[in-house]
GUTOR-200308 format. One record per residue: residue in one letter; y negated, x, z of N, C-alpha, C in turn. Coordinates in steps of 0.02 Angstrom, whole numbers, padded with zeros to 5 digits, always signed. Layout:
N
AYXZYXZYXZ;...
! end
This chain:
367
X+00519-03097+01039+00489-03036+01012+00425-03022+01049;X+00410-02950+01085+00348-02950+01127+00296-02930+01071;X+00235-02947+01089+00181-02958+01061+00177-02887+01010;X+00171-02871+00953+00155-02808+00914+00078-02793+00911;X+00048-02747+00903-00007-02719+00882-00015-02676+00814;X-00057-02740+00799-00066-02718+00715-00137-02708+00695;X-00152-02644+00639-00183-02642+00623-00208-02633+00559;X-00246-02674+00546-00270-02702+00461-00295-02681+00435;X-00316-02623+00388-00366-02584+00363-00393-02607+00285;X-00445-02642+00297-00470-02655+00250-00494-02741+00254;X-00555-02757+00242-00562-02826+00262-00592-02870+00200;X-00583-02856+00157-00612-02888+00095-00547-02950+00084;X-00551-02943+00005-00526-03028+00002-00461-03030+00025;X-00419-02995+00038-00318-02993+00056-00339-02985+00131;X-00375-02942+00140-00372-02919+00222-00383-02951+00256;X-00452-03031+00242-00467-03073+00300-00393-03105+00286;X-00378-03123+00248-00306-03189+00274-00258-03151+00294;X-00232-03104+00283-00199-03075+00331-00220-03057+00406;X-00267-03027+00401-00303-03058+00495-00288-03130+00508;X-00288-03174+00462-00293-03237+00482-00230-03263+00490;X-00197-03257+00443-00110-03259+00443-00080-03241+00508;X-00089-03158+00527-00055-03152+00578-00102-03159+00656;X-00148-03184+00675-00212-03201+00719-00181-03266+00744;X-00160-03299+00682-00150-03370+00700-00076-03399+00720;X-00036-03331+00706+00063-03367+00730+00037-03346+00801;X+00005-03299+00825+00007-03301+00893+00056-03243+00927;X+00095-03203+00864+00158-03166+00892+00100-03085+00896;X+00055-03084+00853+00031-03008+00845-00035-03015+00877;X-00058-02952+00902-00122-02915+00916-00168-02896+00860;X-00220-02936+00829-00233-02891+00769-00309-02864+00780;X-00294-02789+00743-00356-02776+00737-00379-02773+00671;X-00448-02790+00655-00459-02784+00591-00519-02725+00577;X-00517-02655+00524-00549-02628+00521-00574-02619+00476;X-00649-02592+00429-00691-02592+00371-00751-02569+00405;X-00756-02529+00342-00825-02476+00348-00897-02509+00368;X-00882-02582+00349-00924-02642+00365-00913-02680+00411;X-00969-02675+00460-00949-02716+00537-00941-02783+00526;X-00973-02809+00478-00982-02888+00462-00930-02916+00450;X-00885-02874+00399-00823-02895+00376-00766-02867+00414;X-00789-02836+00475-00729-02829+00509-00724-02876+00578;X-00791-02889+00602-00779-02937+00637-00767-03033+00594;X-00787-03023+00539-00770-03090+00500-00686-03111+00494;X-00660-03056+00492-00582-03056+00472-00545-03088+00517;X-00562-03095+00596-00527-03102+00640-00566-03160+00684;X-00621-03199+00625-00666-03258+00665-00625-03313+00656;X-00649-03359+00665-00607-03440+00653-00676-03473+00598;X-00668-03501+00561-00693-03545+00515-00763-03550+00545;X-00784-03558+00607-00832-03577+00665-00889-03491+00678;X-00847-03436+00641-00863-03365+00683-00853-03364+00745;X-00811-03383+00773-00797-03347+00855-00706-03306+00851;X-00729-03260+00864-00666-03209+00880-00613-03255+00885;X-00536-03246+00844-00489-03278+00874-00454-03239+00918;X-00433-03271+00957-00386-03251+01021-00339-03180+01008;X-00332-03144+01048-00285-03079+01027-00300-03034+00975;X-00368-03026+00951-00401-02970+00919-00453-02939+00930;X-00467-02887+00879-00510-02866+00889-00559-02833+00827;X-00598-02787+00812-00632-02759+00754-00636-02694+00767;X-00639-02663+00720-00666-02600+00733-00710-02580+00663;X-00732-02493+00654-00763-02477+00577-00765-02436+00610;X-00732-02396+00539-00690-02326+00497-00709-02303+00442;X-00714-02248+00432-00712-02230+00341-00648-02233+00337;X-00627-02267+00283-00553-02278+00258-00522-02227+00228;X-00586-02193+00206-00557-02129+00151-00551-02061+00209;X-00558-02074+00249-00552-02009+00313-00526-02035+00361;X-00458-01969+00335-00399-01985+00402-00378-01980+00456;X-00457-01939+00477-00453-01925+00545-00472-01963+00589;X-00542-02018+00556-00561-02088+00580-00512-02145+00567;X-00463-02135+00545-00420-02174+00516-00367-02191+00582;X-00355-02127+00590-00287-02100+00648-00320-02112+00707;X-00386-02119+00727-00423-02132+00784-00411-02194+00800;X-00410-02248+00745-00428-02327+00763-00349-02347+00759;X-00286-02311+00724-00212-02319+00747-00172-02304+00831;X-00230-02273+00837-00210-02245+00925-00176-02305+00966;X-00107-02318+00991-00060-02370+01013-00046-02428+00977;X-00062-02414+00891-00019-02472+00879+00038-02467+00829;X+00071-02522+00845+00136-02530+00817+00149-02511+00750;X+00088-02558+00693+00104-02551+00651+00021-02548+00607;X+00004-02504+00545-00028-02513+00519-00027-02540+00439;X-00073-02593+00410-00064-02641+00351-00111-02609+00307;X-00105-02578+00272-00158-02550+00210-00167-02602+00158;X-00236-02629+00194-00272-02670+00125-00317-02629+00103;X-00312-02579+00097-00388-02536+00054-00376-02517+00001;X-00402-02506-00033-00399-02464-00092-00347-02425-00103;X-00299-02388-00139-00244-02375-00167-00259-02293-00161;X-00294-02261-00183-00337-02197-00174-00355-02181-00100;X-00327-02226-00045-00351-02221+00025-00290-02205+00055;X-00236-02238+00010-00164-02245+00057-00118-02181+00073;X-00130-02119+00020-00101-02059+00054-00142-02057+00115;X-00205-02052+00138-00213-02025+00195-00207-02074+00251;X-00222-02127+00243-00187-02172+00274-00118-02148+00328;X-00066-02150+00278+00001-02140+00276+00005-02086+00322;X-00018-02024+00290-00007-01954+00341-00035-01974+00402;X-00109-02017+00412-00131-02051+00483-00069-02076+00536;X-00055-02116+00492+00002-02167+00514+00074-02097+00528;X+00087-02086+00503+00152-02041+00527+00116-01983+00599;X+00045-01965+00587+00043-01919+00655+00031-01960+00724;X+00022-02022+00701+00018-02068+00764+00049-02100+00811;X+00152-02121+00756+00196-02134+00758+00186-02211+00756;X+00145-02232+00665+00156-02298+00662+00162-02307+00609;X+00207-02361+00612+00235-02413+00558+00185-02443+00501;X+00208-02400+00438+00176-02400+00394+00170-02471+00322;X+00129-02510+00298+00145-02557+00259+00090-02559+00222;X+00090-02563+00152+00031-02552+00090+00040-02616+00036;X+00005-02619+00018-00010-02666-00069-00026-02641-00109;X-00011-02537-00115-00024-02514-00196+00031-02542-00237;X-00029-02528-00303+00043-02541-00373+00031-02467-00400;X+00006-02425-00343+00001-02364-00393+00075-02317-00391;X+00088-02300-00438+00139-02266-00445+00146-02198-00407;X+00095-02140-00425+00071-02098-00390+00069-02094-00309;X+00049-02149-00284+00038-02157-00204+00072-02191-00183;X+00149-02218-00228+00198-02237-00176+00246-02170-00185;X+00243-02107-00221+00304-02085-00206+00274-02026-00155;X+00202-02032-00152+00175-01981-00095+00206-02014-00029;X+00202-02073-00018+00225-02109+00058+00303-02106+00048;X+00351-02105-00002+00412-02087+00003+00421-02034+00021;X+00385-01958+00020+00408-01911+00034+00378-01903+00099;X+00317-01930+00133+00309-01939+00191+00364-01980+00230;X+00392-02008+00190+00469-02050+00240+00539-02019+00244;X+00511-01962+00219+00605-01930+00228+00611-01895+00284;X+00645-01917+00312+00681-01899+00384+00643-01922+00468;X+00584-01977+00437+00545-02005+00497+00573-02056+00535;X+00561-02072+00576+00597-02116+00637+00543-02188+00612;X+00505-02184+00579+00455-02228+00581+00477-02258+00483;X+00433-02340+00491+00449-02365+00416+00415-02351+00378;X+00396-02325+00323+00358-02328+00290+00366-02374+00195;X+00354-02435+00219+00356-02499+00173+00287-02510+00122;X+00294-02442+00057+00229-02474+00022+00271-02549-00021;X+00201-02556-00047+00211-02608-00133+00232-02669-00096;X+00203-02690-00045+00212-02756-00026+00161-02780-00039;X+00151-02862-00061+00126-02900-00095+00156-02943-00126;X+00124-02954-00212+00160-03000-00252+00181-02950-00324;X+00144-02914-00346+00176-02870-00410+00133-02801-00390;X+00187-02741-00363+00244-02753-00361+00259-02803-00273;X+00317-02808-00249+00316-02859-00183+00375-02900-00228;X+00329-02957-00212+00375-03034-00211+00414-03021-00285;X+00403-03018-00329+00405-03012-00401+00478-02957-00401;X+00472-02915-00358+00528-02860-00351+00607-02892-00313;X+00573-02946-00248+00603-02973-00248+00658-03016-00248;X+00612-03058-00284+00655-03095-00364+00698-03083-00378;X+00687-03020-00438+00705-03003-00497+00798-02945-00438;X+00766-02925-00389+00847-02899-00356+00875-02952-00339;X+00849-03003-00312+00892-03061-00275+00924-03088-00346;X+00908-03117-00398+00927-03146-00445+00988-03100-00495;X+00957-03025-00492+01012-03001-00527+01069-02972-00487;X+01077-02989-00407+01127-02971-00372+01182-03049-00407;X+01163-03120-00444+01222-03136-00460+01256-03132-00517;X+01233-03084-00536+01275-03046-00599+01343-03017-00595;X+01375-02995-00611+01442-02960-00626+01401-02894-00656;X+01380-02893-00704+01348-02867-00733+01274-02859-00762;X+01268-02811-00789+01170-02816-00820+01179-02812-00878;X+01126-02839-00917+01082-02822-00963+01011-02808-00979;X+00990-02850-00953+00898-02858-00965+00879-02895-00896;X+00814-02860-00878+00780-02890-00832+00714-02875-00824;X+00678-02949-00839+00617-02950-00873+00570-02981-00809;X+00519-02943-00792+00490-02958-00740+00401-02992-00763;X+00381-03042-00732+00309-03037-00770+00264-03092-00719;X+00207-03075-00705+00174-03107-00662+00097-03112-00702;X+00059-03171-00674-00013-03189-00705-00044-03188-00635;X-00103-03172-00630-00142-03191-00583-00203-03225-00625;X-00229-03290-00628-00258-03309-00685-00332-03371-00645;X-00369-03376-00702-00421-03441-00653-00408-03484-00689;X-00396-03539-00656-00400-03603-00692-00452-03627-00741;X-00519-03606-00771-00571-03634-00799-00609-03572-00790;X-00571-03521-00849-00623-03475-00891-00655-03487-00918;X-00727-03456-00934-00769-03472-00978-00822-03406-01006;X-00770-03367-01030-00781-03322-01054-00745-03292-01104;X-00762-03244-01166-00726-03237-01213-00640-03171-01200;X-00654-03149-01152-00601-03120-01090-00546-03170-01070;X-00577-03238-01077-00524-03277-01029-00507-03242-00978;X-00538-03245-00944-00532-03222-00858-00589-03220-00833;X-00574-03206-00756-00622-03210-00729-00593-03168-00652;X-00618-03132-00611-00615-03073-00544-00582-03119-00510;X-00508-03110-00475-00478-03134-00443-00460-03096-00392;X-00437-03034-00372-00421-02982-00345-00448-02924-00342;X-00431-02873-00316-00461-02796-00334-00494-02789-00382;X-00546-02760-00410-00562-02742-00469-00543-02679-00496;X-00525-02630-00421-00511-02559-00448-00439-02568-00473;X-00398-02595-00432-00335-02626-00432-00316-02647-00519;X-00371-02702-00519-00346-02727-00598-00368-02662-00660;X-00410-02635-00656-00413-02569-00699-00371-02509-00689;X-00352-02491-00619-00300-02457-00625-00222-02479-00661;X-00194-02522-00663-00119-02545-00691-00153-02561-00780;X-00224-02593-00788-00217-02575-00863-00232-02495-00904;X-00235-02446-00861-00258-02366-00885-00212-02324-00881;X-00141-02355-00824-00094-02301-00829-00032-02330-00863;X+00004-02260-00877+00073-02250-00919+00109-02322-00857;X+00153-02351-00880+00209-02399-00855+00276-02368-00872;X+00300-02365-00810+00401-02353-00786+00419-02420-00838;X+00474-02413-00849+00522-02471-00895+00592-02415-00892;X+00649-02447-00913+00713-02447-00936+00738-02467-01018;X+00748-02425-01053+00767-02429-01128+00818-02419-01162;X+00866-02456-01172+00905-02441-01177+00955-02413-01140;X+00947-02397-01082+00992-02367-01023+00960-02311-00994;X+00888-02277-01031+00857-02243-01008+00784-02247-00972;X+00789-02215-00948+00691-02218-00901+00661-02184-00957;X+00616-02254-00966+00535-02203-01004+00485-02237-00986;X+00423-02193-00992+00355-02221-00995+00318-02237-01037;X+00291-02300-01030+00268-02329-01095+00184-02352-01080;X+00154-02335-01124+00091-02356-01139+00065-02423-01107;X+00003-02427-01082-00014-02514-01033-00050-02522-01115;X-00045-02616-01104-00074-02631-01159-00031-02640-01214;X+00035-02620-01238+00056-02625-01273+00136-02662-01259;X+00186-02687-01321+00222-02725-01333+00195-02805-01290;X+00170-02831-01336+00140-02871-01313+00186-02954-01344;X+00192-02990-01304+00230-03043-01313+00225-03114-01301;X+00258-03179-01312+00209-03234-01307+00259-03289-01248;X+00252-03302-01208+00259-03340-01160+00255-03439-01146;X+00285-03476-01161+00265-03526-01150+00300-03557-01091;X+00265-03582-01023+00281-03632-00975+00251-03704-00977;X+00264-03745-00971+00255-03814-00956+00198-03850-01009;X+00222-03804-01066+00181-03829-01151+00126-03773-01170;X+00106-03753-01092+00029-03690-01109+00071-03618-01117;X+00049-03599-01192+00052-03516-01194+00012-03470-01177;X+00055-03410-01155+00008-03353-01120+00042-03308-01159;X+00002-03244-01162+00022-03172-01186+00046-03132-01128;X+00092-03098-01126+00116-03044-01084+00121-02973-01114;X+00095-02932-01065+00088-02844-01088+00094-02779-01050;X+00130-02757-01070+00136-02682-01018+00093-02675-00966;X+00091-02659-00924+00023-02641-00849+00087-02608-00802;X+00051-02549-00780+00053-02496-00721+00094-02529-00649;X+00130-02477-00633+00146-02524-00564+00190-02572-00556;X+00198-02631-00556+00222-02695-00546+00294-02695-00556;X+00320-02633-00574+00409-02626-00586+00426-02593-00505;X+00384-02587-00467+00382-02541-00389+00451-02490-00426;X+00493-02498-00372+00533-02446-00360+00630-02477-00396;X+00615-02519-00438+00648-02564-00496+00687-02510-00545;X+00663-02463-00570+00681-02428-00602+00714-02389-00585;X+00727-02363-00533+00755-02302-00492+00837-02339-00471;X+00803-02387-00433+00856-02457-00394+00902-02466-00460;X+00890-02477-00521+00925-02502-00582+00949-02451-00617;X+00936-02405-00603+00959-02345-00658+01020-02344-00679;X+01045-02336-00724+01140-02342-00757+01148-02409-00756;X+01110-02441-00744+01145-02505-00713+01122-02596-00783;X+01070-02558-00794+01030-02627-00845+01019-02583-00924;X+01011-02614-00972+01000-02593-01042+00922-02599-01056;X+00884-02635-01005+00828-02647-01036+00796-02676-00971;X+00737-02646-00954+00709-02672-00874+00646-02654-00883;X+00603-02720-00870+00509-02714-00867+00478-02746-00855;X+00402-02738-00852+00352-02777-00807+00319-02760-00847;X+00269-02857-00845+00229-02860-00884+00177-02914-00857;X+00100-02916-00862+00060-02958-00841+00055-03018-00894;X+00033-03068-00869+00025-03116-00910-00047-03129-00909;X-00080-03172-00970-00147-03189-00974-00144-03219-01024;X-00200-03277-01018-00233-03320-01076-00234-03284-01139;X-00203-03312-01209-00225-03286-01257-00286-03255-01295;X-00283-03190-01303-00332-03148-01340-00367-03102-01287;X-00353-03118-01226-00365-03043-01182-00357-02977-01194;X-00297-02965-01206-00286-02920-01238-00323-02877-01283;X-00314-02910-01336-00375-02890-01386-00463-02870-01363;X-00469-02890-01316-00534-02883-01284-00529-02816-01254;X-00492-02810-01193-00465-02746-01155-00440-02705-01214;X-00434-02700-01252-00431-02633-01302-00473-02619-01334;X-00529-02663-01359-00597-02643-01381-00626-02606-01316;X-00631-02637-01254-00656-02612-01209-00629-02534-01203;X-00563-02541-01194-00545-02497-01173-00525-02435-01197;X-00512-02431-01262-00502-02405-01319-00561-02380-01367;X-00581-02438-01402-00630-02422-01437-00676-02406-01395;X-00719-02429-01363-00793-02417-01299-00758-02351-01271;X-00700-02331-01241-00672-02288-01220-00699-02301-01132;X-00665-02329-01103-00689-02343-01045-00660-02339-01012;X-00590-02327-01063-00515-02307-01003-00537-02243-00968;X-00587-02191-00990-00608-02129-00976-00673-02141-00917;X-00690-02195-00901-00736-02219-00858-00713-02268-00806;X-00677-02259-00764-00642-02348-00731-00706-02329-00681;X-00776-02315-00645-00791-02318-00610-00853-02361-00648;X-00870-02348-00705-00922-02383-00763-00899-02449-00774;X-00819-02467-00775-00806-02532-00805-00806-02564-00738;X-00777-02553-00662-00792-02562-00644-00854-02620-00632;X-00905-02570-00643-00976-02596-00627-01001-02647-00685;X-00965-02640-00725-00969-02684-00782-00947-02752-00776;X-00870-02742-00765-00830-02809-00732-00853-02842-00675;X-00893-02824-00636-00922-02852-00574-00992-02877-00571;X-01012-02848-00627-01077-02851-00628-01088-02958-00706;X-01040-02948-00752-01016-02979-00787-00974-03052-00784;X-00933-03040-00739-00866-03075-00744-00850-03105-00682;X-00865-03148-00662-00869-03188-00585-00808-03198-00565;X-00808-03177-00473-00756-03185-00446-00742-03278-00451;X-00680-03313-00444-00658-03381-00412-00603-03375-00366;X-00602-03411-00327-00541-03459-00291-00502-03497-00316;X-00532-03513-00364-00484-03563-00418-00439-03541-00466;X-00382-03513-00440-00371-03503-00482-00263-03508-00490;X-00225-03461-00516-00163-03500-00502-00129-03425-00499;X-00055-03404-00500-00024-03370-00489+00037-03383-00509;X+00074-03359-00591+00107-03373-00613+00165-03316-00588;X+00238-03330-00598+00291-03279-00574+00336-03295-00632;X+00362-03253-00656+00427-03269-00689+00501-03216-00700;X+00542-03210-00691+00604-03172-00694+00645-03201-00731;X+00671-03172-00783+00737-03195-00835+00786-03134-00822;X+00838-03145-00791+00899-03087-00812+00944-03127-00844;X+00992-03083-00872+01039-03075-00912+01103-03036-00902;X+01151-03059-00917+01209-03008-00889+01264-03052-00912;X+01323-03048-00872+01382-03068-00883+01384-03095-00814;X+01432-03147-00807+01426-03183-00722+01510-03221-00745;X+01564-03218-00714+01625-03238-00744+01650-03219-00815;X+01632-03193-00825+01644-03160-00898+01615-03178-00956;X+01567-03225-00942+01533-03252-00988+01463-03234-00992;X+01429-03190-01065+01339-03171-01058+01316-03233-01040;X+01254-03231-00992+01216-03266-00950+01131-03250-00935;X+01104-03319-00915+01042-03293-00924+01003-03323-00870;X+00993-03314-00816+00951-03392-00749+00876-03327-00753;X+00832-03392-00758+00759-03383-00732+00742-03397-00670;X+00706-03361-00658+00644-03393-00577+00581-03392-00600;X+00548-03452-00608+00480-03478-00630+00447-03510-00578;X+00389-03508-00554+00338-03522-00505+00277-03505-00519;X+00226-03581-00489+00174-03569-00489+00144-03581-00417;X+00082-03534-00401+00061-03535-00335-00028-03539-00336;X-00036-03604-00323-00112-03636-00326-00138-03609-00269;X-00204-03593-00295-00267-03601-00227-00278-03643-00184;X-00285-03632-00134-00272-03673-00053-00315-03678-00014;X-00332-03741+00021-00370-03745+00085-00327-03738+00142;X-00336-03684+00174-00331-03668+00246-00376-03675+00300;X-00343-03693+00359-00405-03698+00408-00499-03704+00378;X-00478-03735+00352-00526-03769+00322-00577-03720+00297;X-00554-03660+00264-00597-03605+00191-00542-03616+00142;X-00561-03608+00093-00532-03595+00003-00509-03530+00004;X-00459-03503-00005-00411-03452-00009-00355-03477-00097;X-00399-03409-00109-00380-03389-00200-00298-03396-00204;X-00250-03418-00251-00183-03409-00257-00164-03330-00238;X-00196-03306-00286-00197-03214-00268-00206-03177-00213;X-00242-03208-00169-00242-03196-00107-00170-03221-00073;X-00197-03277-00056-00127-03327-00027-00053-03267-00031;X-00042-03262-00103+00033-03227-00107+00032-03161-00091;X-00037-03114-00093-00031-03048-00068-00016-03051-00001;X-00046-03100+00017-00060-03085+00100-00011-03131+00140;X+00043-03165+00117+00083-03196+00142+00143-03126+00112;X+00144-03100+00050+00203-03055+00043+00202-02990+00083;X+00137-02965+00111+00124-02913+00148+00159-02959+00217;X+00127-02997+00246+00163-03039+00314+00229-03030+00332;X+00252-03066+00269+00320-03087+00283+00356-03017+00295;X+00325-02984+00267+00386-02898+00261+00382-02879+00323;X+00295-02875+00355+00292-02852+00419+00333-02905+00481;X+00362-02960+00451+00377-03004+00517+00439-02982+00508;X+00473-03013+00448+00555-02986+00437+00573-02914+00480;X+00523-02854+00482+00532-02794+00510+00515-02788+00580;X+00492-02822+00595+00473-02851+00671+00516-02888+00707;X+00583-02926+00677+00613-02957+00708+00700-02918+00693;X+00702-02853+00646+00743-02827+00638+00779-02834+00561;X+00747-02873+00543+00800-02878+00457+00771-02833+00404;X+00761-02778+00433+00737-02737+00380+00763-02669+00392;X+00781-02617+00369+00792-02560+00372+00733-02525+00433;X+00763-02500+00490+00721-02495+00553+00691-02418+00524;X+00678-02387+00498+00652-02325+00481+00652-02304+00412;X+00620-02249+00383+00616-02206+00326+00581-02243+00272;X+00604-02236+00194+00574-02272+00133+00632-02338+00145;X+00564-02410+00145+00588-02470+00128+00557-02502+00072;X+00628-02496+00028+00603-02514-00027+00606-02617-00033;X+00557-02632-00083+00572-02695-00087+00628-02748-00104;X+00665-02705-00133+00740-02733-00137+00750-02738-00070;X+00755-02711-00022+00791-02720+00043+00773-02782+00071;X+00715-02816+00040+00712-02878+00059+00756-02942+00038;X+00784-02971+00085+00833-03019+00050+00779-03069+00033;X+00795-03125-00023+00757-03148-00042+00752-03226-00027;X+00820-03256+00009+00816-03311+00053+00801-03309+00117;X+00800-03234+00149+00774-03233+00203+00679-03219+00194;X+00665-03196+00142+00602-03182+00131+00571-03276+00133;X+00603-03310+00093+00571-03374+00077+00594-03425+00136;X+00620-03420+00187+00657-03445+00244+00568-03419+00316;X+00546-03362+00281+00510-03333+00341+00445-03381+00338;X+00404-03379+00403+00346-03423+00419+00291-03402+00347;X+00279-03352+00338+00240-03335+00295+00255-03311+00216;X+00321-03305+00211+00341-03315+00135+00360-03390+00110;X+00374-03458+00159+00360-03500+00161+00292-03529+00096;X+00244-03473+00090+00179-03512+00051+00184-03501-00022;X+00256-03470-00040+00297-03482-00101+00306-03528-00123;X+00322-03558-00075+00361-03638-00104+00321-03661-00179;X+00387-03684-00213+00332-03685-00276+00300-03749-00269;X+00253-03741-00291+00192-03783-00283+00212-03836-00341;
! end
């Protein structure tokens, strides 16, 4: 495979390990870009700060797509780690440039803007890679392709810290805009055989793995493009986050009573200002379907946990780790041909032993 040129937009916590991820197989060109020179030349240093081999930096306003489309000029492919609110223009960047498009929204809204930017283009345009929606999507197709039939398919992921100490139980692991956007908007589900939208925050349910219980609850996003893929096909299909008991209840005072769902730029500043980021922390997955398989109703899970890691000798968050290995792997799989060579690629199209077979979906392995 000859060398690709990629470019990374966005250099905060997903974006350096993905510079680093693909910097270090040695197969890609990367550039890493952010409105911040510091963190764009950091993305692409070695543990030491010296440039690794075959990159480079640049700085962009992310939110302007005309500086956007400037710093895409000859490359292959561009990786949207920015902000979710960045990725339409992004996208239109990426299509006037003639490059290969790949994102980590869970926003609903801004993946079906890049679907309709993919109808009839010669070029890919692959949002919702990651882990929810991404890896989690998956799953939940690979697992219910051994059905005969459907019934239910229950999707649910934690991104969590090991040693909260706060009455939240939690603590900043990821995005912050990210995690307030999927708890403020309406959620896709399947009911009964029909598509509806259902309230975040609500049907809330209780979870036990390996003796410890968690709560699971409606959140935005994380069903990607599941619902569409399943339609006629399942009685009951959804996504749900998991968290330490009594979160919940917190995020609805907040959000509800305080009314702050009407402010995400206030809570924001609240949550950041409050609630400390860690590395420590874990990455729960889980999928239960149901169906018929030989004629008999049936039920197989996929359960995994994915710990925080020393790499090249920095601490890299679980949450990181799986975003930025599920963004990888999609861009390598599509780089070496096992992916739909053009238009909307959805995450089903990923097979899911070839996903966990690849150098960088490899950091699945359950731990």
């Amino acid at each position: 495979m000859s060398q690709k040129k990629i470019v990374v937009l966005g250099a905060g916590k997903v974006g350096r390990l993905v510079c680093w991820f693909l910097a270090d197989c040695g197969d890609y060109h990367v550039t890493a870009v952010d409105l911040n020179e510091d963190n764009a030349r950091a993305a692409v240093a070695d543990k030491s700060g010296i440039a690794m081999a075959n990159t480079a930096h640049a700085v962009a306003d992310l939110g302007d797509e005309a500086a956007v489309a400037a710093v895409l000029e000859g490359a292959d492919y561009v990786m949207s780690c920015a902000p979710f609110h960045c990725n339409v223009g992004i996208a239109r960047a990426a299509k006037s440039k003639g490059v290969n498009y790949l994102d980590l929204t869970e926003d609903v809204a801004t993946t079906k803007e890049v679907a309709k930017l993919a109808e009839g283009s010669d070029l890919a345009f692959i949002p919702q890679c990651g882990l929810a929606p991404g890896f989690i999507t998956i799953v939940a197709h690979g697992v219910a392709k051994k059905f005969d039939t459907l019934d239910t398919i229950k999707m649910r992921v934690g991104a969590l810290p090991m040693y909260p100490h706060n009455r939240l139980n939690y603590n900043l692991t990821w995005s912050t805009e990210g995690l307030i956007n999927e708890y403020r908007h309406p959620c896709e589900a399947v009911r009964d055989g029909k598509f509806v939208s259902l309230p975040p925050l609500e049907d809330l349910e209780v979870i036990t793995l390996d003796g410890a219980e968690y709560e699971a609850f409606n959140t935005s996003g994380g069903l990607g493009s599941m619902a569409e893929t399943y339609k006629g096909q399942v009685r009951s299909l959804d996504y749900k986050s998991m968290r330490y008991p009594g979160h919940r209840e917190m995020l609805k005072v907040l959000m509800e009573d305080l009314r702050l769902h009407e402010n995400p730029d206030l809570m924001k500043e609240i949550f950041e200002h409050a609630m400390p980021h860690t590395y420590q922390d874990v990455v729960l997955v889980v999928v239960t379907v149901t169906g018929t398989r030989e004629g008999r109703y049936s039920q197989e899970s996929y359960v995994n946990k994915v710990f925080h890691k020393e790499l090249d000798g920095r601490m890299w968050g679980g949450i990181q780790i799986t975003t930025a290995a599920g963004l990888c792997a999609v861009l390598d799989l599509h780089a070496q041909g096992k992916l739909p060579a053009k238009g909307f690629v959805r995450q089903e199209d990923v097979d899911l032993d070839a996903f966990l077979a690849n150098r960088f979906g490899k950091f699945y392995a359950a731990s």
